[in-house]
Every structure is written in structure tokens, then in C-alpha cells.
C-alpha positions, 0 to 999 in steps of 0.5 A: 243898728247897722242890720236894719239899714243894710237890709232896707238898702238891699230892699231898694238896691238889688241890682247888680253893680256893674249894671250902674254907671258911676253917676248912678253908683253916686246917686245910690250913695247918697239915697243909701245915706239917706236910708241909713238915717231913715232906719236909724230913725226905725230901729230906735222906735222899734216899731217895725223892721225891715226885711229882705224883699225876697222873703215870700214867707214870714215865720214866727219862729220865736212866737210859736214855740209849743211849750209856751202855754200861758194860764191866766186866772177868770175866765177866757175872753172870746178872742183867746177861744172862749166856750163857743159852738159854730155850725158847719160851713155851708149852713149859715142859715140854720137857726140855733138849738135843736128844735126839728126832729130828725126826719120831719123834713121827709113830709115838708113837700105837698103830697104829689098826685097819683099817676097813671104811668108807671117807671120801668122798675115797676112790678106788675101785680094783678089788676094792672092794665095792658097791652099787648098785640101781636102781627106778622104770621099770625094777628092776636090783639088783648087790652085787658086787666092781669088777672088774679093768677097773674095771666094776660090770656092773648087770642090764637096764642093763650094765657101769658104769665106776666105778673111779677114781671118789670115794667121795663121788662114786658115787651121782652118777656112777651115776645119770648112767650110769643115765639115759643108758638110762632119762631119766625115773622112776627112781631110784639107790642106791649106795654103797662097801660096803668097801674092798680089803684088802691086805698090805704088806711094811714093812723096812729099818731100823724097830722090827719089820719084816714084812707088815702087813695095811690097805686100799688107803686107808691111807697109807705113814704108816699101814703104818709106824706098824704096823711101829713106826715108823723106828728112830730110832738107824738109819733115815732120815725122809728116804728110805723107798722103795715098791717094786712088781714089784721096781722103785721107784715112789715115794720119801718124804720124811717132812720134807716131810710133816712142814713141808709136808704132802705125800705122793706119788700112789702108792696102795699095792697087794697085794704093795708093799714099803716100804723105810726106808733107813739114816739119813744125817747127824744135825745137833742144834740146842738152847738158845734155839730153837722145834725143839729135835731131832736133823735128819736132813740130806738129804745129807752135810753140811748148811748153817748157814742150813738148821739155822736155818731148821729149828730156828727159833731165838728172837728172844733167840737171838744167837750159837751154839756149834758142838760135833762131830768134824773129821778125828777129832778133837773140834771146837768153834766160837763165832760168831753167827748171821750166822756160823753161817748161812755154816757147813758142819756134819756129822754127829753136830754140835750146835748149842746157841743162846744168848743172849749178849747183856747186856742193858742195862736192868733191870726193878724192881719197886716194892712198898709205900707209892708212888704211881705204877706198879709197875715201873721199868726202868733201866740196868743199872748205875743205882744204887738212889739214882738209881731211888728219885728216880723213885718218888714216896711220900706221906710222912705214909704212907710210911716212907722210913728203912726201905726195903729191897729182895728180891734172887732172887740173895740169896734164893738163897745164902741157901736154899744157905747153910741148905742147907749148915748143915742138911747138916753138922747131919746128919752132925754128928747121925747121926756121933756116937759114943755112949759107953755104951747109955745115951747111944746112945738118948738120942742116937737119940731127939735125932735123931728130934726134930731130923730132923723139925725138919730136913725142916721147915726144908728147906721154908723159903723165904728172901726175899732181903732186903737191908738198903740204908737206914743207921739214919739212913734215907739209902740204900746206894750199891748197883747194881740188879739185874734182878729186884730188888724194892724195899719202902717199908714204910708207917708202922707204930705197932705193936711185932710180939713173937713167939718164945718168948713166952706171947701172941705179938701187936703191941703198940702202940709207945710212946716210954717202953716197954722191951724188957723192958715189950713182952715183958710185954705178951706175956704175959712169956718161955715155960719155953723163953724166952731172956731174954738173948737177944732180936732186934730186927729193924728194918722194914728188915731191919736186926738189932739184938741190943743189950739197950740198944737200944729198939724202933722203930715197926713193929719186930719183937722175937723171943725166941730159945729156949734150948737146954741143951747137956746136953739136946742135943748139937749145941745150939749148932748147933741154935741157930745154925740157929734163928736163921739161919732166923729171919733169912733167911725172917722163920719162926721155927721 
């Protein structure tokens, strides 16, 4: 009983002695008194202990031992690691599944026009347009096309051979040339005018087959973007063929352009055919993986090991579900990566990548009057009362009777709960039968008042409060989940009134003072103020609905409205949901 006081005390009181004057030494005594019988008070309820204000680091020694392994029969809940697949950071708007193939975003952009100015890495070939002239001693001036042998014939000089030659390159080579005749006083221009336009036939399985104009430059990349691209249900990324003179010159492999960046040396020519061959297997990898695509594989079938190293799975990824046909008939397979990788898979299978694994700790967080870090993590089946020992707390500040925790999981079933309600009051509202013309329209006026309160209170948020502390401050035996945030509410001195009441305010808590005394301080009920029907609602998410019971400091009583059932006919539906609303997301509506 004594530690708890001496550490609080030495939270407070760290200074040295000999820095105090005697009336402060009393005045410390006395406050250390008081703060001895204050942690008393703690170490009885045991629902938070102090600790020393110089702790920067709080460990859970005795919540982490690795051996401690818990099994638990049935399934695993979502908040102990349940089977579930993420994708990676950085990627929050990729739809789920693989649904594109890997590749098809190569010829998402419009196809871009061909151009007449060439890059510095471009080779001159014939047919392409130049420039050249020559001043000083002697003046020779050519604006011509390369001819089949790849000369330029310049006057006063001859033939140049520049095919073969860089764009980058022609103004060097020339004057070389140049001053093999003429060694001093003259000076070169040349440049690559444009380059040759050729037209090239794109078929097989692509979006819109036919001859396409470009220049020698353009890549196979380029024609197919103009032909539409490969047809992602039926052509093949990894075997479109360059045919010339009806043999092939050349085959791409857009996969390894995609992963390597590689093209083959094949400069296309006027007349060149490509040909996009029909698509071969398709393996699809989903779930927790960086790719999630549609792999064409280069043969029949394809390995385990390959898909991983395409789909590139994360590192939360442990085990796969393989999903095909074999021999015509469905096929389905569970295994874990080591597993996978010693698979065959074939056409048409997928591959979905999750994280099976529970984990075993949980992260909570820590909100409110504490002292020390904001996040615990711990086993996940420590209970709340083992996570409470670890937080320390000013108890003059804190109000440990009134801890309490926000659950996401029970936010959750509250938002379907309100959810459910606000559906049933629909049908309730638009499935009445109205006995006479009279009642019909009063009916269809209710229903328009109630509609909008209904669209109000879908947009609600519930907080997923959950009461863990008995009226006596002593913390429930429940486990922890992943995510849970715990609340140590600071002491308040103040009665917060609201509902239907004329001055909703707080109104300073004394001992002697009613229900009925902090109603007046609001300035007494409204014309739609319930006066039998008055909620007490504790720091700690406690409801207390008995008149006799008096408020608390840092309490909150709200007035619930009344709803005459002639006025509405579904009023006490109406009324239910009121205060269904009120509980779960601390609005009153």
C-alpha cells in the first residue's frame, strides 16, 4: 500500500529539500498526506498505478513473454489477426482482385503524333532529310535525302557516308570528313532535317488492326499504341513477332521491357508487319501483394516461385489460396508460401495472398489524465486490469473510478444496430395503412419530418464506448483488443445538463443539489421536455435512468423529449431511437 504513494509523491515532489523554506516543507506535508489517502484510495480499486514522472519508456515486461501462446477453439476475431489481405502502402486506391493484365497500362495513353524532329540518339538510316553546308576556303551547300548507300553527295567535296551515324553525332562526323580535304579555314553546319516516314502493318489479336503511319524512330511500343493496344482478353504480351519479307526478324517480349527494360535492335522498315500472337496462360495473384494482375505465363503452366516473384507478395503475406480447374472440375488449394513456391499452376488459376497469421500482441492506446506514453502494446489476451498496472496517473488529476475504453469493433455494431432501427422505422413509416384522406395527409406530413431526422441520424458516428469500471471505480476482468483506446477522464467539478432543457450549460456539482435543482440551473424543462424521463450518464459511459440517483461530478444529465403517440404514430419507435442515438454517440438528436 505504501509504494503507490511514494511513487505519486515523487511525481509531485521531485525537488530537492534544501531548496524549501520550512512553511513550505509543512505546506508539502500536508499535500503528501493528502496524497497518500488519495493513492490508498488507487491501490484498493486497482484500476491505474502510478509511476515515476521520469519513466520516458513504459515496457510490459510481464505481458510479452514469447512462450505465452494462447489457443482458443473456433475461429480467430478480426482484432486477434484474423485471415485478411491488405495492399501495399501507398496504393490506397486500387480496387480489390486482379482484374487488369499485367502490361495493359502500357497502351492507356493516346497515341502521340508523329514528329518531325528527331532526339540526338536517333541513327540515321536512309531516306532521312539533311543538311549540310560548308564556308571559309572553300563554300559547298547540300539539302538532300541519304541515299540507298547511306551517302550525302556535298559539292566540291563528294559523297559523305553518314547513315549509321547519331543525330547527335552528324555535325562531328561531317567536319571530320570535311577536313580530311580542307585542314584549316573552314567551317560546318549540318543537322538531321526529319526523319524517314514509314507505314507499318500492326495485326493479330489488338483493339483495331490496320497500316499505321510513324518514323523510322518509333519503337514497336509506339505502332501498338496506335493500333489500341494488345487485346487484353485475347492477345499475348509475351510474343508479338516483326515480320519483314514474309520471314520473322525479331520477337517481343513486353514482360521483359515491363521488368527490364529491354527491346530488341530491330529498327522497323516500310512494309514491316507486327504481329500480336493469341494470349497463353493467365495465372492472377491478389490479396496481400505489391502486383495485383492477371500474368501471362510464357508457357503452359507456370511455377509457384515465378507468381511470387511477379506478384511480389508483402511481408504480412503467410499463406495463399489457390483457386482453378484441374481435369475439368473446380480445384481449390490452401498452403503457405514455402508451399506455393513448389506448385505448378495453370491456366485461368488465382492466386489470393493472406495474412493468416494471428498476431500476438496488441497496440492500445492510451488517452486522457496519464502520465507517460500514449501507446501500450501487450499479448493479446492480457486483460485490461494487467494494461492499467502500466499507465501511471496523477491521482489528485485523474479520475481513475471512471476509466473507460472506445472499442472500433463495438463502434461497429453500434452503427448496424442504429442502422437496423432507422430501416424498420422506414417501413414502419412508408407501410402504414391510412384509414381515411384525412389521416393519409397527416401521415405524409409525419413522414417528411421523420425522413429528414432519419438522413440526420445515418450520419451519426457511434464512438464504441464501453463501460469497464463498476460504480465502486474497480475495473471489469475484460480482455484487450487491437485497437482499443483506453480513457482516464480528468476530474471534473462541473454537472454538464442538455436535451430538452431551455439553457443547456454545466453547472458546478454540489453535494446538496438535486436532479430537479440542476434542471433549474438550466433554465427548467422545454414545452417538449420530459420530466419523468431524465438520463444520468456517468464520466465512464455508465446510464443511470433512476430519479433517486444524484449526480456525480463531471456527470452528464440529459432530458429526453416527449413524444405524444396521437401526434406521431410511430412515436415510441421514434422515441427509442432517440435514445438509442443519444447512448452510442453522446449527440442528442
Amino acid at each position: 500500500m505504501a509504494r503507490p504513494a511514494l511513487l505519486a509523491a515523487a511525481l509531485l515532489f521531485g525537488l530537492p529539500a534544501a531548496a524549501q523554506t520550512p512553511l513550505q516543507n509543512l505546506q508539502a506535508l500536508q499535500q503528501q498526506q493528502l496524497l497518500n489517502q488519495s493513492a490508498a484510495s488507487l491501490a484498493a480499486n486497482r484500476p491505474v498505478q502510478a509511476a515515476p514522472s521520469g519513466a520516458t519508456v513504459q515496457t510490459l515486461p510481464s505481458l510479452l513473454r514469447s512462450d505465452r501462446i494462447t489457443s482458443r477453439p473456433g475461429e480467430v476475431t478480426e482484432s486477434e489477426g484474423g485471415p485478411v489481405a491488405m495492399g501495399p502502402l501507398g496504393d490506397g486506391q486500387r480496387a480489390g482482385g486482379a482484374t487488369a493484365v499485367f502490361g495493359a497500362s502500357l497502351f492507356t495513353r493516346e497515341a502521340t503524333a508523329v514528329s518531325d524532329a528527331p532526339n540526338p540518339n536517333y541513327v540515321i538510316t536512309p531516306g532521312d532529310r539533311v543538311s549540310l553546308r560548308v564556308w571559309g576556303a572553300v563554300e559547298a551547300e547540300a539539302l538532300g535525302v541519304v541515299d540507298p548507300s547511306g551517302n550525302l553527295f556535298l559539292p566540291n567535296i563528294g559523297p559523305i557516308r553518314i547513315a549509321g551515324t547519331r543525330a547527335g553525332d552528324l555535325q562531328r562526323v561531317v567536319e571530320t570528313e570535311v577536313q580530311k580535304i580542307y585542314t584549316s579555314q573552314v567551317q560546318v553546319y549540318a543537322v538531321l532535317l526529319s526523319t524517314q516516314r514509314i507505314g507499318v502493318f500492326v495485326t493479330g489479336f489488338v483493339r483495331t488492326p490496320g497500316r499505321f503511319g510513324g518514323s523510322a524512330a518509333d519503337s514497336v511500343i509506339d505502332f501498338l499504341v496506335r493500333a489500341g493496344g494488345v487485346d487484353a482478353g485475347r492477345g499475348s504480351y509475351r510474343e508479338v513477332a516483326i515480320q519483314r519479307g514474309g520471314r520473322t526478324v525479331g520477337n517481343v517480349d513486353l514482360y521483359r521491357f515491363l521488368l527490364e527494360g529491354r527491346l530488341p535492335a530491330v529498327r522497323l522498315q516500310e512494309g514491316d508487319t507486327l504481329v500480336v500472337g493469341r494470349q497463353r496462360a493467365v495465372v492472377g495473384a491478389d490479396g496481400a501483394v505489391r502486383n495485383n494482375y492477371l500474368f501471362e505465363v510464357p508457357g503452359l503452366r507456370m511455377t509457384g516461385r515465378e507468381l511470387i516473384e511477379y506478384a511480389r507478395p508483402l511481408p504480412s503475406a503467410t499463406n495463399a489460396i489457390v483457386k482453378g480447374t484441374r481435369g475439368g472440375q473446380p480445384f481449390s488449394r490452401y498452403a503457405s508460401l514455402p508451399e506455393l513456391a513448389n506448385l505448378t499452376l495453370g491456366d485461368q488459376d488465382t492466386v489470393t495472398f493472406i495474412t493468416d497469421s494471428p498476431a500476438r500482441t496488441v497496440r492500445v492506446m492510451v488517452e486522457g489524465s496519464r502520465i507517460g506514453p500514449s501507446v501500450l502494446v501487450a499479448d493479446r489476451d492480457a486483460q485490461l486490469c494487467q494494461v492499467l498496472d502500466h499507465i501511471a496517473v496523477d491521482p489528485v488529476l485523474a479520475d481513475t473510478r471512471s476509466v473507460f475504453l472506445l472499442r472500433p469493433s463495438v463502434a461497429q455494431q453500434q452503427r448496424r444496430a442504429i442502422d437496423e432501427a432507422l430501416d424498420r422505422l422506414e417501413r414502419q413509416l412508408f407501410l402504414a395503412v391510412s384509414p381515411t384522406t384525412g389521416v393519409a395527409a397527416i401521415r405524409a406530413s409525419e413522414a417528411n419530418l421523420v425522413s429528414s431526422y432519419i438522413q440526420r441520424a445515418r450520419r451519426t458516428q457511434p464512438e464504441g464506448r464501453v463501460v469497464v469500471s463498476s460504480a465502486e471505480g474497480i475495473c471489469a476482468p475484460i480482455r484487450v483488443e487491437d485497437g482499443d483506446v483506453i480513457v482516464i477522464p480528468e476530474r471534473s467539478q462541473t454537472v454538464l445538463v442538455a436535451g430538452e432543457v431551455t439553457a443547456p450549460h454545466a453547472v458546478v456539482w454540489r453535494p446538496e443539489m438535486r436532479l430537479a435543482d440542476y434542471v433549474r440551473q438550466a433554465g427548467g424543462f422545454t414545452g417538449r421536455g420530459n420530466e419523468g424521463s431524465i438520463m444520468i450518464r456517468r464520466a465512464s459511459g455508465e446510464l443511470v435512468l433512476d430519479p433517486q440517483q444524484p449526480p456525480r461530478p463531471g456527470d452528464e444529465l440529459i432530458v429526453l423529449p416527449r413524444l405524444d403517440p396521437k401526434a406521431f404514430q410511430i412515436g415510441s419507435d421514434l422515441l427509442g431511437l432517440i435514445y438509442q442515438i443519444a447512448v452510442s454517440t453522446r449527440i442528442f438528436l
